[in-house]
N, C-alpha and C positions, 0 to 999 in steps of 0.2 A: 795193672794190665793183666800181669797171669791169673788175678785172682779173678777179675772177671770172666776169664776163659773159663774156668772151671764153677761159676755158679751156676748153681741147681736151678732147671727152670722154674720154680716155685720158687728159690729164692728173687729173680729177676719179679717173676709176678709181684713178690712183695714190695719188693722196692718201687715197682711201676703203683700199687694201688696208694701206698704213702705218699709219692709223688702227686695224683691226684685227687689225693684226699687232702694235702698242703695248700696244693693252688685253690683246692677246691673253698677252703676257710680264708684265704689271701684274698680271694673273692668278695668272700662276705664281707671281710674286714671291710673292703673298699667301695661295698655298698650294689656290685657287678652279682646282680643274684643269676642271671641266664648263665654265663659263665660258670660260675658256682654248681648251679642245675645239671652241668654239661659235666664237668670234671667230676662229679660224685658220680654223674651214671658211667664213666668209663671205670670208675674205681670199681662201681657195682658189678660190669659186667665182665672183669676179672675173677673177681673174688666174694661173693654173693655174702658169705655163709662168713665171714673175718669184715667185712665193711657192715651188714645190715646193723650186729651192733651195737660201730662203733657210732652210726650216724644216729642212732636212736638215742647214745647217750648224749651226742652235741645237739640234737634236739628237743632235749630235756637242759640243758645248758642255755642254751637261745631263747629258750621260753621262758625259764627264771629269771632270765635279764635281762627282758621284757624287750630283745631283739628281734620282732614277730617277724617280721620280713625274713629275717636268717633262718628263723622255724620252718616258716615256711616254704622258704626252699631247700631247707634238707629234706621235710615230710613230706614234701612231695616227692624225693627220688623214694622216699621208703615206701611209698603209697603205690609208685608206677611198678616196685619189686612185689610189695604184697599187696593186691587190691582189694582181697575180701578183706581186710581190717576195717570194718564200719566206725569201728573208736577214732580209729586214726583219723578215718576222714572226715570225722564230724569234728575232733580236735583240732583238723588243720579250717573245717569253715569256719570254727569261732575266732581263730587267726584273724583270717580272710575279713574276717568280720569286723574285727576289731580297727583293721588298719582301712574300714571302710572301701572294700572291694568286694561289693555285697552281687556282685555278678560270677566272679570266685566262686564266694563262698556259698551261694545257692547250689552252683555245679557240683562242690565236695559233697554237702548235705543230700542232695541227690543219689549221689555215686553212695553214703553209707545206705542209704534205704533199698537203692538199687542190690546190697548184698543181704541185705535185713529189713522185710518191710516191716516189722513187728518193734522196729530201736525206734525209742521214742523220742531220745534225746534230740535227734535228726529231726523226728518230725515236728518237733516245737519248737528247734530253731533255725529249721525252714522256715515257717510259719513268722519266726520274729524276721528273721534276715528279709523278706520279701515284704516286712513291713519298715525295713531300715530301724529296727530299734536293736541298741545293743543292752538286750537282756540275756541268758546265757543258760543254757540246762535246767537246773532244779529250780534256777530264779523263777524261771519262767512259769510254770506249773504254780508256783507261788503266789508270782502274781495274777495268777488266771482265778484265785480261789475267791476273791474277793466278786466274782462274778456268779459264783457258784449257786449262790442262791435269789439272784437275779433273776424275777418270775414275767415274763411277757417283756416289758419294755424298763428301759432307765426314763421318766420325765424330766421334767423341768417344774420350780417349784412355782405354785399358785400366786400370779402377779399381785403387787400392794398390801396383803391384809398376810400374815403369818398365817393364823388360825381360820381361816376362811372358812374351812368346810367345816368346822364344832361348832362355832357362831352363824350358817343356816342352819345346820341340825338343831342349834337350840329353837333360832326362829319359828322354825317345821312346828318344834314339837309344842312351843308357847302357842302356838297360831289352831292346833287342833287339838291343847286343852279347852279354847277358848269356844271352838266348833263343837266341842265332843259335850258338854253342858245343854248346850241350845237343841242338839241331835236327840241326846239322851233325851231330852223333855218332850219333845215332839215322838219318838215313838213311844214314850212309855204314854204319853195321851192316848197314843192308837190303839196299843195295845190293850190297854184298859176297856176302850169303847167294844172292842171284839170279844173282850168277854163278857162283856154286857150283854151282846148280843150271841153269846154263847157259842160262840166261832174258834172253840179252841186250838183247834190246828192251824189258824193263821194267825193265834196271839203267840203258838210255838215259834213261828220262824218270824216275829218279832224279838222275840225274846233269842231267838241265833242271832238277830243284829244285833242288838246292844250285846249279847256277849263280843262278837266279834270286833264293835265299833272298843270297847275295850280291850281286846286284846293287841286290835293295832294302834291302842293311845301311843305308847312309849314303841312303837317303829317308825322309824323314816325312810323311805324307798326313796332309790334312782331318781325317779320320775316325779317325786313331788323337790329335791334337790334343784331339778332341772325346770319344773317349774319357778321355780322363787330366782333362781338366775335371770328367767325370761322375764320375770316382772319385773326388777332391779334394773334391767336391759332396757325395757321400756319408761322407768322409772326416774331413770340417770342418765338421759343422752350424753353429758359428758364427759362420764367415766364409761360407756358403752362398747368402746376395743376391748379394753380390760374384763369385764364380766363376761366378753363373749370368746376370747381367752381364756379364761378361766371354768367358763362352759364347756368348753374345747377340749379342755384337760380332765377334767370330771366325766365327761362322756366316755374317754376314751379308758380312762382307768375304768370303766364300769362298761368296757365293749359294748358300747354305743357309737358306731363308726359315725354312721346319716346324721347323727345329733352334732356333732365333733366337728363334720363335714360341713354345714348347713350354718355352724355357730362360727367360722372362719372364717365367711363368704365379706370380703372386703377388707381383709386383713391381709398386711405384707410387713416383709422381712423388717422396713426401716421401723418398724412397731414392736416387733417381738423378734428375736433372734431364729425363736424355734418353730416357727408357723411352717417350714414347708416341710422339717420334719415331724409336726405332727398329723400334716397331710399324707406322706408316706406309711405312718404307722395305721392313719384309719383307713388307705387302703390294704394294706397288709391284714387287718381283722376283719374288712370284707372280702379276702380272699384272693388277691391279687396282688401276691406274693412278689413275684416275678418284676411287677410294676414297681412294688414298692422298694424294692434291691435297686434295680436300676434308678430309680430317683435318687437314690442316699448315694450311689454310688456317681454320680452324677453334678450333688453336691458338695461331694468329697473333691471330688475332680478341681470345683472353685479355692475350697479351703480345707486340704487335707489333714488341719491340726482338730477340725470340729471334733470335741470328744462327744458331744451329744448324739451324733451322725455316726462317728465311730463303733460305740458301744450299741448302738442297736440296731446296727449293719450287724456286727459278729450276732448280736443277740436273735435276728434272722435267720442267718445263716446254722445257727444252733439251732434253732426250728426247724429248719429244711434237711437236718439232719446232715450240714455238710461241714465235717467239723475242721479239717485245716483252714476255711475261709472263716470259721465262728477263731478260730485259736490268731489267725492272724490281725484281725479286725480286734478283736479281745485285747491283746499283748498291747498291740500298739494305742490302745487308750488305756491301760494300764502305767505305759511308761509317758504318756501325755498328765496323767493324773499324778503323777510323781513330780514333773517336774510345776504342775499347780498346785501343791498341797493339797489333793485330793477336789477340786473346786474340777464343774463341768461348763460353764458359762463364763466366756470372756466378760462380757458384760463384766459378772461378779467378780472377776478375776481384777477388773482395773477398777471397779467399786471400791475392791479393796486394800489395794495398790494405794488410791487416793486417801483413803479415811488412816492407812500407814503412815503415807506422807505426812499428812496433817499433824499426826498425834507425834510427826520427830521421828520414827523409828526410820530412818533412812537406810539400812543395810536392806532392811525387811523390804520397805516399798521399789528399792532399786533391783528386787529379784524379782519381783510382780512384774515390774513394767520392763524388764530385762526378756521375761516369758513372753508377755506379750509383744515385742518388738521382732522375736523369732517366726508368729506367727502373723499378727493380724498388725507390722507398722502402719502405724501414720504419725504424722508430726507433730501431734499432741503431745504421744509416748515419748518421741525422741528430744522434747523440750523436755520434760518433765525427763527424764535419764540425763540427759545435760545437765540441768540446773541440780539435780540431784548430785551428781560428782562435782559439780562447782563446791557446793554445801559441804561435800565430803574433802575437798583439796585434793580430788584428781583430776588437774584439767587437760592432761592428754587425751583420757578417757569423756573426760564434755566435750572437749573440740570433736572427737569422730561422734560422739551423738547429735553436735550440732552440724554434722558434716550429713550426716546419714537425712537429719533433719531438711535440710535446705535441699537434698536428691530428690526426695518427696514433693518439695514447695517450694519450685527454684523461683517463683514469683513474689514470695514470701522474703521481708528483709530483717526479721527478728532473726533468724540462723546469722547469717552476717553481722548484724549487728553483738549478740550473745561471743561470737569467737573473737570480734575486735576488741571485744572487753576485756577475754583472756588473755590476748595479744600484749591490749595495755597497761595488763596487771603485770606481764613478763618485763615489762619495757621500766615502768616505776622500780620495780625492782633492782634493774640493772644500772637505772640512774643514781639510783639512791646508794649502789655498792660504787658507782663510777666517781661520784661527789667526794665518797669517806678513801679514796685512792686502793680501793680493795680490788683492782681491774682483772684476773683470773675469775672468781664468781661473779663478776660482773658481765664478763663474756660471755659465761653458760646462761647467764639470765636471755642475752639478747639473744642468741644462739637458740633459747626457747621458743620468744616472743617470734622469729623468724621463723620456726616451726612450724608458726601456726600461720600467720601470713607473712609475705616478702615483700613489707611497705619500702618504698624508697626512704625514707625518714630514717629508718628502723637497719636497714643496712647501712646509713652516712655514719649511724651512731657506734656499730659496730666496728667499722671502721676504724671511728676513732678512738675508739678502747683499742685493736689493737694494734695503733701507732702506738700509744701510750705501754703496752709491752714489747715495742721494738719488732714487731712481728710487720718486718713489710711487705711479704708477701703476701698473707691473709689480705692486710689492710689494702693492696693496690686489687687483687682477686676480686674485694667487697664494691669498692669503686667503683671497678671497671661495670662490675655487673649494675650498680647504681647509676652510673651514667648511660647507660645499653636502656635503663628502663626510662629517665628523665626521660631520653631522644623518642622514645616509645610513647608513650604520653605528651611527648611537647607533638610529636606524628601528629597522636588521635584528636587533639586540642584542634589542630591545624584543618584535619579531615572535615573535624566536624563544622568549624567556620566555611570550609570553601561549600561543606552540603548546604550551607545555610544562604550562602550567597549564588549558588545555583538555581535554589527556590524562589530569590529573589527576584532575578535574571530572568525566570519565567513568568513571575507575577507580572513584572513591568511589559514582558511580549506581549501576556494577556490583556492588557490593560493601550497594548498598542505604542507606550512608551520607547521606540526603538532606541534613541540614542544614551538613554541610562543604560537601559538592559543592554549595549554593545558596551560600557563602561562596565557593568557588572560581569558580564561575559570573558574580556580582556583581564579584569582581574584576576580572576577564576584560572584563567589559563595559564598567566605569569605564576599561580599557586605550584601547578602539576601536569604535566603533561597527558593531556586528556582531547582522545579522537574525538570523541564526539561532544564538546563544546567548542572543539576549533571548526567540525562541520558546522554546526550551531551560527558560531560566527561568521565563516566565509558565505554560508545561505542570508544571512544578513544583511552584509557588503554587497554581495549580489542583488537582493531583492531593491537594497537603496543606490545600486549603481554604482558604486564607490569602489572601482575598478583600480586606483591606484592603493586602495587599502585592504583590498583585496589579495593586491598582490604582494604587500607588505608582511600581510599577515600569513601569507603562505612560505614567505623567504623567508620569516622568524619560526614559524612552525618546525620546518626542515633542521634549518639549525638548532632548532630545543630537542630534537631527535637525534641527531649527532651526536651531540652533549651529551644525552644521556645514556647511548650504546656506548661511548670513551668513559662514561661512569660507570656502567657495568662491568665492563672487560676491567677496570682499573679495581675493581672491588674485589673479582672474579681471582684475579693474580697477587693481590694483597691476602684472600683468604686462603691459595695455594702453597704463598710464602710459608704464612702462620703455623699449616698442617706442614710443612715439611720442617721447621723451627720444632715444631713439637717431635716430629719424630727422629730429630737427630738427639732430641734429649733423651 
């Protein structure tokens, strides 16, 4: 008591900043980061210069033991104390970043450039973060090199034939050794006859043609490439997408847009993956930049994993001279190419996924088609990822690909059918442990098998594995729930007879048969209590006069309404009981 009379205001300051520097980590510990956020800044605004620090060390603590949320709310009180720190706050958006709060951590990355426009660190992992990839500082720059010497565009490779374009250049060149012989002969005839006739100066620029006609033997130009396509195009009507494809591509590496444009005309996506970006690239080389951004960007908008779209988005935008859009578009087909072993074309990507598959190497093809499921599912993939973990004996991991599978194709009954297999593989298991009296693993088995579906069958059996370990409660729990689903089913059983005999009941109206269809009708009704077959009925009796069964059937109606309001209230009060049973336990 005395001693606190006589403490020094600075000693009390101390003891208040420890105070809130305690709850401030009691915080953390407990996962309450706002609170946390709260108690250091009262610590701070005691004692500025004894807390900054101490929180810089616990945020060099929090960070090694990879408790980013705690990092992050301590650097952020250091950050609100000292804001010109650009390190820090690009330190705290890789945080931000990390624990995927890329709206964060775009803000921090901001706030460093805001004190340093010239920190680059900031601005290349702006540039990732706003591309949702987590690459990080120096990575980043790293991965950008591989783009470095990227001249004009990334394509796509020449469809069908490898060596496409050395095999017309050979064609070219055999085709006008064969012209260049019959040429040569025919001028040097002329040339001869002009000097017969003493016409030297026009056997001179004879003689410039056959120099020339030899010096362009062994060249091949654009233009004669681009011819030998178009005859091959005329040639081949049923390879004619492909050569005009392939036309397409040669044009455009040889900035011939109108060639490129012109060799496209009735081609689509479901043909070539990359037809509409190389519609964009030929107008970007006829000058309509602007155009061509917005279309890629456009298509990005459908499928933002496209790395073909990607890379020559940023590779635009690095023309345009605009270089956070070139680094962000960049980065993020950087870390697309990462996660495809370096592969631009899904196509090729599940090409080769399959030709994995095939050869066995299953670790290998279930990353392929893992990639691909991230971007471009369908239920091909997600069959082929199933059957693959089946193959592998992970069938937790097949059931959710056949699960993922049947979301896609819920019309489709190979998914259902694929998980009843696992189902029944879990259920043999447990028989065969239930048989040899091994009944603990034999529960985990069923225990699986019901995992994956909750067949009635499948719970009676669990059941009775464990009566057989004296476990009555499990066993009566498994029951009850087994009988809850029989009644459920013996329902739908019932529903679907009375829709069947309802259909009936109007067959025979139509048919004019009244007195079945009031037989059929009556039945139907004795099923379930239903207004509008008892109207059905009573317009019946009315239209045939049958005024005393008319009104039979209306005293019986009344009372099957009764009955059933004293079966609801009786339901109603038994499920009151049960929750108040439950909650005295």
């Amino acid at each position: 008591m005395l001693k606190g009379l006589f403490q020094s205001k600075e000693d009390k300051i101390r003891v208040k900043v420890a105070e809130h520097i305690a709850d401030g980590m009691t915080h953390l510990s407990q996962k309450f980061y706002n609170g946390a956020m709260i108690e250091f800044d009262k610590a701070m605004e005691l004692n500025p210069e004894e807390v900054y620090p101490r929180l810089v060390e616990e945020l060099s603590n929090a960070a090694a033991s990879g408790e980013l949320e705690s990092a992050l709310a301590i650097g952020l009180n250091l950050f609100k104390k000292n804001n010109s720190d650009y390190e820090l706050a690009n330190k705290l958006g890789n945080y931000a970043r990390e624990l995927k709060d890329y709206k964060q951590a775009n803000g921090l990355y901001k706030a460093a450039l805001k004190v340093n426009k010239n920190y680059e660190m900031a601005f290349y992992n702006l540039a990732a973060s706003q591309a949702k990839v987590n690459i990080f500082d120096g990575a980043i720059v790293s991965a950008l090199e591989k783009f470095d010497t990227a001249e004009g565009y990334i394509l796509p490779d020449y469809f069908g034939e490898e060596n496409l374009i050395e095999r017309m250049t050979a064609q070219v060149e055999e085709q006008k050794q064969l012209n260049y012989k019959d040429k040569v002969q025919d001028l040097t005839i002329e040339r001869d006859k002009l000097i017969d006739e003493e016409k030297a100066l026009e056997a001179q620029g004879i003689d410039n043609k056959l120099k020339k006609l030899k010096d362009d033997l062994d060249k091949v130009s654009e233009d004669e490439i681009i011819g030998l396509f178009k005859t091959e195009i005329e040639g081949n009507p049923e390879n004619a997408n492909s050569h005009k494809f392939n036309l397409s591509l040669f044009a455009l590496k040889n900035r011939k847009p109108d060639e490129a444009l012109t060799a496209m005309e009735g081609l689509t996506l479901a043909d070539f993956e990359t037809v509409e970006l190389l519609k964009a690239i030929a107008m970007d080389q006829k000058g309509f930049s602007d155009e061509a951004i917005r279309k890629l960007i456009q298509m990005l908008g459908k499928n933002e994993y496209n790395r073909y779209n990607n890379v020559n988005l940023g590779l635009m935008y690095r023309k345009a001279k605009k270089k956070f859009l070139a680094t962000k578009y960049l980065v993020k087909t950087a870390a697309l190419l990462e996660k495809s072993n370096g592969i631009y074309s899904m196509r090729d990507l599940l090409k080769l996924a399959e030709e994995t598959y095939e050869q066995g190497n299953l670790k290998k093809a279930l990353n392929y088609f893992t990639i691909a499921s991230s971007e471009v599912p369908t239920p091909q993939i997600w069959n082929n990822i199933g059957s693959i973990n089946v193959e592998m004996k992970k069938y937790d991991e097949a059931v959710e690909a056949f699960r993922s599978m049947a979301e896609l194709d819920p019309k489709s009954k190979a998914a259902d059918s694929k998980i009843k297999e696992i189902h029944d593989y879990y259920v043999e298991k447990g028989e065969k442990l239930f048989l040899d009296h091994k009944f603990k693993p034999a529960v985990d088995y069923y225990h699986k098998a019901l995992g994956v579906l909750r067949l009635p069958e499948t719970l009676k059996q669990t059941a009775d594995v464990y009566k057989q370990l004296n476990n009555s409660e499990k066993e009566k729990e498994l029951l009850e729930e087994w009988q809850k689903m029989m009644d459920e089913q013996k329902q739908q059983e019932q529903e679907q007879h009375r829709q069947k005999m309802i259909l009936k009941g109007k067959t025979l109206l139509k048919q004019k048969n009244y007195i079945k269809a009031i037989e059929t009708f009556e039945a139907v009704l004795r099923m379930k209590v239903d207004r509008k077959i008892f109207m059905q009925l009573a317009a019946l009796y009315k239209g045939l006069k049958k005024g005393n069964d008319l009104a039979e059937l209306e005293r019986r109606f009344e009372k099957m309404l009764l009955h059933e309001e004293k079966m609801r209230k009786f339901e109603k009060e038994e499920e009151r009981k049960s929750q108040a049973e439950d909650g005295g336990e």
